[in-house]
N, C-alpha and C positions, 0 to 999 in steps of 0.2 A: 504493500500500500504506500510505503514511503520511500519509497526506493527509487522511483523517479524524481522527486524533488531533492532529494539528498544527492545523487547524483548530477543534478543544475547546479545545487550548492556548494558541491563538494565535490566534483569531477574527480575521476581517477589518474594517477600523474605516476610516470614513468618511476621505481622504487630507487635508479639510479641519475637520471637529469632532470626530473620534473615534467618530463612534456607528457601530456594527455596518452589517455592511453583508454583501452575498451574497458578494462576491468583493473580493481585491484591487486598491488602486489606483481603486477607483469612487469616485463622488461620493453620497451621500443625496438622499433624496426635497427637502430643506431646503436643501441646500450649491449644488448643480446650478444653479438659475437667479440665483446670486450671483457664478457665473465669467459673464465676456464673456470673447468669442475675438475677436481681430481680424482679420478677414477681407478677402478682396479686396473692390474695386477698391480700391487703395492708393497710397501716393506708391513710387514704383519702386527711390527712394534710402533715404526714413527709415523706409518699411511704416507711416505714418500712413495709415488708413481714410478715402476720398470717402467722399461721400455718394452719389454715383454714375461709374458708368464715362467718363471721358472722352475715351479713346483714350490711344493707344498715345506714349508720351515726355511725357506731361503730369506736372510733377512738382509739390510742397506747397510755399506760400511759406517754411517751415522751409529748402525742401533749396535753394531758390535765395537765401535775402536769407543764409545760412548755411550754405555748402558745408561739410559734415566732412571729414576726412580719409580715411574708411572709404569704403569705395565703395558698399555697400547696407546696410540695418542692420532687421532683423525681429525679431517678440516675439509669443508665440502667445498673450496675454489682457492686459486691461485691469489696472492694478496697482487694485484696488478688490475689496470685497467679501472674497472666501473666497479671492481668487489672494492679499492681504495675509496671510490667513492663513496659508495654507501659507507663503509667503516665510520668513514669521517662526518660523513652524516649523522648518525646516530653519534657519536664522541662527542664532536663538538658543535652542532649544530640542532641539537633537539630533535632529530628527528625518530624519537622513539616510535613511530608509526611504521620503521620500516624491520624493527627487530623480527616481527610475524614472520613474515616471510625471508628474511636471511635465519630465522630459525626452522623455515621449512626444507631446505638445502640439507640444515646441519643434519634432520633427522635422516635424510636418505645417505648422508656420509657418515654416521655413527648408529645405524640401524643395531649393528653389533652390539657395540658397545650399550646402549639403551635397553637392550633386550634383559642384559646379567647387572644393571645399575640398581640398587639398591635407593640412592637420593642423587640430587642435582644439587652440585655446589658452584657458585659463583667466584670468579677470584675475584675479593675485597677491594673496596677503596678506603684509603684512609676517613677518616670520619671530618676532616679539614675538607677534603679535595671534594666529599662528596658535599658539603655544605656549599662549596661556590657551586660545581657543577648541577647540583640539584637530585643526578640519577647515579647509577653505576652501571655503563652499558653491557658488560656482562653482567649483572644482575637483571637486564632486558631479555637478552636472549637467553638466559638460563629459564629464568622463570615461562619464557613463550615455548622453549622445549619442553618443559616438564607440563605444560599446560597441555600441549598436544600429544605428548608419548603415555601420560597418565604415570611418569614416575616422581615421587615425592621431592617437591623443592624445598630445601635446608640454607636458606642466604645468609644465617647469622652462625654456621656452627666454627667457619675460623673467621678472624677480626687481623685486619692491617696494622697492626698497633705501635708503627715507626711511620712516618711522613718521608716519602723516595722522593727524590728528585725526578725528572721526566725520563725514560728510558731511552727515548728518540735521541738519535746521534752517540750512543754508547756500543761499544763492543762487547764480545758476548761476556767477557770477565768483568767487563766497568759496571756491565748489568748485575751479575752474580753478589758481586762486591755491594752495589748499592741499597739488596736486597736483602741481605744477610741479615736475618734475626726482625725481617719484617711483618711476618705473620706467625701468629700464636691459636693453636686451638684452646679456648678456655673450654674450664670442667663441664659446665652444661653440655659445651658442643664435642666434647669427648665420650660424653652419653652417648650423643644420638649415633656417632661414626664407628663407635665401638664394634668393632670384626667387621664390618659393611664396606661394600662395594662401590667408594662415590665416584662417580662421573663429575670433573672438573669443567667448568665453562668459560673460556674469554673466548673477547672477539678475533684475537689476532696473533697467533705463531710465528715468533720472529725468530729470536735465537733460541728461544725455549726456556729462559730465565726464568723467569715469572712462574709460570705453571711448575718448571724443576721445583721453584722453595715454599710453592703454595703444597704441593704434594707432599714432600721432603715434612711440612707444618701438620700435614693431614697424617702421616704415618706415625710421625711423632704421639699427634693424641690419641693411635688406635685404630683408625682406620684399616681396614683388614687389605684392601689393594684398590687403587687411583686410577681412573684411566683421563685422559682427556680428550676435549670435542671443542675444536674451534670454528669459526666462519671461515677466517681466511688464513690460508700460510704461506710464510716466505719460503722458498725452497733453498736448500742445499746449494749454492754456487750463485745464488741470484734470483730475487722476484721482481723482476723487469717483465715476465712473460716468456723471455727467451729461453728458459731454461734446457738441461739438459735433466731427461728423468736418468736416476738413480740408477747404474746396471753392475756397481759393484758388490756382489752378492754372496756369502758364506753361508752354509752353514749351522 
């Protein structure tokens, strides 16, 4: 009944430039071939994309010359093109209207993982950063997956409880370093994680810092094993788009 005047008033717009578009949540005829999806065959621990299928236990020299602490770790597009867009959209420009659907992506890249999750946890903003910015954008797309997978969202069980400087323009140790001793699970949130299965959420897989000492924080209180699920990642050698997938393979 309202659906044509909501639609006068509030026209559908592109989830990555704004232009008009038939329906919600789509991409335009322009936006569309500037997402990559990362798809199978992939390393089994860090979801880096082969070049082709090598069988079954072959994993990426990431996930062996550098074991994480997480046990599997997935992201449903390349961080390049119109996925930068949208990120930054939602980060720094309010547009929490577009979490839904960059959380619908995420469910078809961490079907896996979703299925053996136990609860959804968000990586934290400090309680400063979230007071100017108002939200915490992976507490957007954490909560829109767990809304639509029907597994339990948990956003307060670990806390930021050191204020980081910005991560952008740090290497992967100035990251490490910056991070160090910035998230605590307190005892309440050591209840709920105790022996469970969380699936971690940010928007953005860069070098892997962040999520390494949120997990690292999560195992500490108990947590039984961590996986993570992000929108977008940088790849191994460069997220310009150009990439080369992963074909160094062990074992």
């Amino acid at each position: 009944m309202f659906e044509w005047p909501a639609r006068i008033l509030f026209p559908p717009v592109c989830a990555g430039c704004r232009r008009h578009v038939s329906r919600p949540g789509v991409l335009c005829g322009e936006c569309w071939p500037r997402l990559t999806f990362l798809e199978q065959p992939w390393c089994p621990v860090m979801g880096t994309p082969f070049s082709h299928d090598m069988g079954e236990g072959f994993l990426s020299g990431e996930a062996i010359g550098d074991p994480p602490p997480f046990e599997r770790a997935r992201a449903a597009v390349l961080y390049d093109g119109v996925a930068c867009d949208m990120v930054r959209g939602l980060k720094y420009h309010d547009r929490t209207d577009l979490a839904p659907w960059m959380a619908g992506w995420m469910l078809r890249a961490g079907s896996e993982l979703l299925c053996e999750a136990d609860m959804i946890v968000p990586v934290p903003l400090h309680w400063r950063r979230f007071f100017r910015r108002k939200f915490n954008q992976s507490a957007e797309l954490a909560r829109a997956v767990a809304r639509a997978s029907g597994v339990r969202f948990e956003p307060s069980v670990v806390r930021r409880v050191r204020q980081t400087r910005q991560q952008v323009g740090l290497v992967r140790r100035e990251r490490e370093d910056n991070l160090r001793g910035a998230f605590r699970v307190e005892p309440e949130g050591a209840l709920a994680i105790a022996g469970r299965r969380v699936l971690l959420v940010d928007d953005v897989y860069t070098t892997g810092a962040t999520v390494r000492a949120v997990t690292l924080a999560l195992k500490k209180g108990g947590a039984g094993a961590v996986d993570v699920l992000t929108f977008a990642r940088v790849l191994p050698g460069g997220g310009d788009g150009d990439f080369q997938p992963d074909t160094t393979m062990l074992i």
